[in-house]
C-alpha positions as CSV (number, residue, x, y, z in Angstrom):
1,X,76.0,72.6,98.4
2,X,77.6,75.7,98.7
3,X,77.6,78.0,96.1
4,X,80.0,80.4,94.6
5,X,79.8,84.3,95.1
6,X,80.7,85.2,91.8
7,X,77.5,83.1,90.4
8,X,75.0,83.3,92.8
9,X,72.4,85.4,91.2
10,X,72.9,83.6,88.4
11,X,69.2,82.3,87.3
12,X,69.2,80.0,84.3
13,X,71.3,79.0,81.3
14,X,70.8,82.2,79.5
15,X,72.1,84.6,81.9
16,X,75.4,82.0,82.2
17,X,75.6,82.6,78.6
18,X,75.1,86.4,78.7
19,X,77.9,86.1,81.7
20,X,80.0,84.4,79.8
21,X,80.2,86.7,76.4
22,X,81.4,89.5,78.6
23,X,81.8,91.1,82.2
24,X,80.3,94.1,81.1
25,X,76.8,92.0,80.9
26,X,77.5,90.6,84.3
27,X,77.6,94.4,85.2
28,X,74.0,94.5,83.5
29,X,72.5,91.4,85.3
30,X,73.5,92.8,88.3
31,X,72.6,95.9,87.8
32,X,68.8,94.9,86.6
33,X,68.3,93.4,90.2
34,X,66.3,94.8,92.9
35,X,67.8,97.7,94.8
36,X,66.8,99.6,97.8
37,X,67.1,103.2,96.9
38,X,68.2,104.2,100.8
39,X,71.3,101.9,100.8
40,X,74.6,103.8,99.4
41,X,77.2,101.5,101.6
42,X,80.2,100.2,99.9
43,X,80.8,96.7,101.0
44,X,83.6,94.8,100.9
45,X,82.1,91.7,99.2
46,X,81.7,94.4,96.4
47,X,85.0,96.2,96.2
48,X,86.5,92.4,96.3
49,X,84.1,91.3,93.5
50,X,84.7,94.3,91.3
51,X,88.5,93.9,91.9
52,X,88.2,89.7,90.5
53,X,86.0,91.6,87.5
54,X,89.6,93.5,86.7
55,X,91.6,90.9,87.2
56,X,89.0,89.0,85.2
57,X,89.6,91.5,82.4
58,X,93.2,92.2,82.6
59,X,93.7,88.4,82.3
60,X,91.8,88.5,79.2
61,X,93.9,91.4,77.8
62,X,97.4,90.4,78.1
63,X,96.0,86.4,76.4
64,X,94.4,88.5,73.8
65,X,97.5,90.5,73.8
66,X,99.8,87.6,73.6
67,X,97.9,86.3,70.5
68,X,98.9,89.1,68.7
69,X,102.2,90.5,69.6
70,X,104.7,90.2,66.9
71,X,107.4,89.2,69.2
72,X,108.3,86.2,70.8
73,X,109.2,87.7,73.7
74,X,106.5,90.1,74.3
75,X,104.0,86.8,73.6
76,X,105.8,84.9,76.6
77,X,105.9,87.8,78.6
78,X,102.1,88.3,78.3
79,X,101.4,84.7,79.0
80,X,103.5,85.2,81.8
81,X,101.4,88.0,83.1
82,X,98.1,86.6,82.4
83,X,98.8,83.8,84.6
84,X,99.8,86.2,87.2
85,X,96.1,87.4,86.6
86,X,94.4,84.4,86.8
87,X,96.1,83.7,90.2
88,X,95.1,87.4,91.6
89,X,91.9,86.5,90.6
90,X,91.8,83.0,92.4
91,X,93.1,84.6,95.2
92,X,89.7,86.7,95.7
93,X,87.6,84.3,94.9
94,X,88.7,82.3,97.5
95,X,88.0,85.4,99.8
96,X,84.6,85.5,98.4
97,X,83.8,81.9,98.2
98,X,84.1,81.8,102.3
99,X,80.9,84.5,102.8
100,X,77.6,83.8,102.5
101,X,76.6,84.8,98.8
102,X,74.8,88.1,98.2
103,X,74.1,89.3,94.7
104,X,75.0,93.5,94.7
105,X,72.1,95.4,94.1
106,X,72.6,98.8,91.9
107,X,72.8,101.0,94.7
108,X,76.0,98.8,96.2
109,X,77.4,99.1,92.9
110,X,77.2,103.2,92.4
111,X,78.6,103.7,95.8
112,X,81.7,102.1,94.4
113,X,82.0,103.9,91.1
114,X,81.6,100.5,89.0
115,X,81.5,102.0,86.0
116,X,83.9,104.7,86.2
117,X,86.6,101.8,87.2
118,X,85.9,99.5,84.6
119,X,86.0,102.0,81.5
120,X,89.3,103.6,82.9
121,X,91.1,100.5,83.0
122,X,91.8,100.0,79.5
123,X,93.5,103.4,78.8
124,X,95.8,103.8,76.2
125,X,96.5,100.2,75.6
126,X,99.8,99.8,73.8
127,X,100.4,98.7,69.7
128,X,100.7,95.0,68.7
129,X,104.2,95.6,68.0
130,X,105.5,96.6,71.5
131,X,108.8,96.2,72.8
132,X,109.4,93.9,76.1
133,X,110.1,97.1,77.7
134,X,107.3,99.1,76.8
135,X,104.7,95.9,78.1
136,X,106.4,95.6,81.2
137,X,106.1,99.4,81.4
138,X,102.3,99.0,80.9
139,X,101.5,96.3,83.1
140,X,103.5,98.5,85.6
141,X,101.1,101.2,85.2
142,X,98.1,98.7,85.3
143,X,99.4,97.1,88.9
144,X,99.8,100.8,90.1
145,X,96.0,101.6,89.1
146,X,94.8,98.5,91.2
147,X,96.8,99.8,94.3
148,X,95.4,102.7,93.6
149,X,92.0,101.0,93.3
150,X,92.2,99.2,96.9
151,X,93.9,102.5,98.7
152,X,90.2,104.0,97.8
153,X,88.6,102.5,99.5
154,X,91.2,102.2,102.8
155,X,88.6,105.3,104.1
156,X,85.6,103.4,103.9
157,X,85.6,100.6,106.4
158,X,86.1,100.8,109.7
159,X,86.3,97.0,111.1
160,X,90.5,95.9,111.3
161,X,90.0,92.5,109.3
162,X,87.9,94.7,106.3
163,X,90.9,96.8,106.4
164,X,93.6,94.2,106.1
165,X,91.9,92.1,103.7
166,X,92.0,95.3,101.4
167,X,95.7,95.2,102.5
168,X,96.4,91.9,101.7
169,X,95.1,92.8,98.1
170,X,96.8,95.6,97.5
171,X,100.0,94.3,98.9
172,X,99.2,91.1,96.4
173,X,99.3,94.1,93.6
174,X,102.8,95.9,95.2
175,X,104.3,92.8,94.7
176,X,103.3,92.0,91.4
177,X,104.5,95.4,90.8
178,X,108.0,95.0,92.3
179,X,108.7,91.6,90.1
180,X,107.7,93.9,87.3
181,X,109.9,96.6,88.6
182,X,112.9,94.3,88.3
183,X,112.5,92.6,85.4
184,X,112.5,95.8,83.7
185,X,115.9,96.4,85.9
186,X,117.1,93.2,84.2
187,X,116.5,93.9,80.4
């Protein structure tokens, strides 16, 4: 049985619980693992898994969003773009569910900057009586910050298919963007 990256250092039915309530604990499990002090390498398994964490959490915004937007049009919209989400974050998973799994170790995760990512995500996060324009405008700036996010690490790996699988995220995230673009053109 093959199992998948996203829970394989999972241990028992607490910590699925623990990983359940929140990412942020997942952070913590993962965190509280072993870790060799002389490895500071960021690994692609890593940057993907972080990047599923946002899309994990972005998801989880724009529902939560959604649920309490006073417009009807802003709630559809956010549905709209939650399911958008959802299918960035099938989309690495499927990446990661093809390697061998390997919990990251604390070290892994410093080298690339998981907490520094994760609490700048969330910045300014607009009022519950947003205008269509002003959401789109915001998950505008939100796709920009995961381009942003891959292009980091573009410097870091030197092997062609590491590369265009960061490519093939961040061009996932461009055009997510450009939809965006144009149905703000259209309003």
């Amino acid at each position: 049985m093959r199992v998948s990256y996203s829970t394989s250092w999972q241990i028992n039915r607490e910590t699925n619980e623990k990983i359940k309530e929140s990412p942020r604990n997942m952070l913590r499990l993962m965190f509280s693992r072993i870790s060799s002090p002389f490895r500071m390498k960021v690994r692609l398994r890593h940057v993907l898994h972080l990047g599923s964490l946002m899309e994990r959490q972005t998801e989880a915004f724009y529902r939560s969003f959604a649920r309490e937007a006073r417009d009807a049009d802003v709630r559809e919209l956010c549905i709209k773009l939650a399911d958008e989400e959802s299918n960035h974050f099938r989309m690495i998973e499927a990446v990661l569910s093809k390697w061998t799994p390997k919990p990251p170790n604390r070290k892994d995760l410093e080298a690339i900057d998981v907490d520094g990512k994760l609490r700048t995500l969330f910045l300014s996060p607009p009022s519950s009586d947003v205008t269509k324009t002003e959401i789109i405008e915001y998950a505008m700036n939100m796709e920009r910050r995961m381009v942003e996010f891959y292009r980091s690490f573009a410097d870091k790996f030197t092997s062609e298919w590491k590369i265009k699988k960061l490519q093939l995220m961040e061009a996932e995230k461009i055009n997510h963007f450009m939809k965006l673009k144009n149905m703000l053109a259209g309003l």
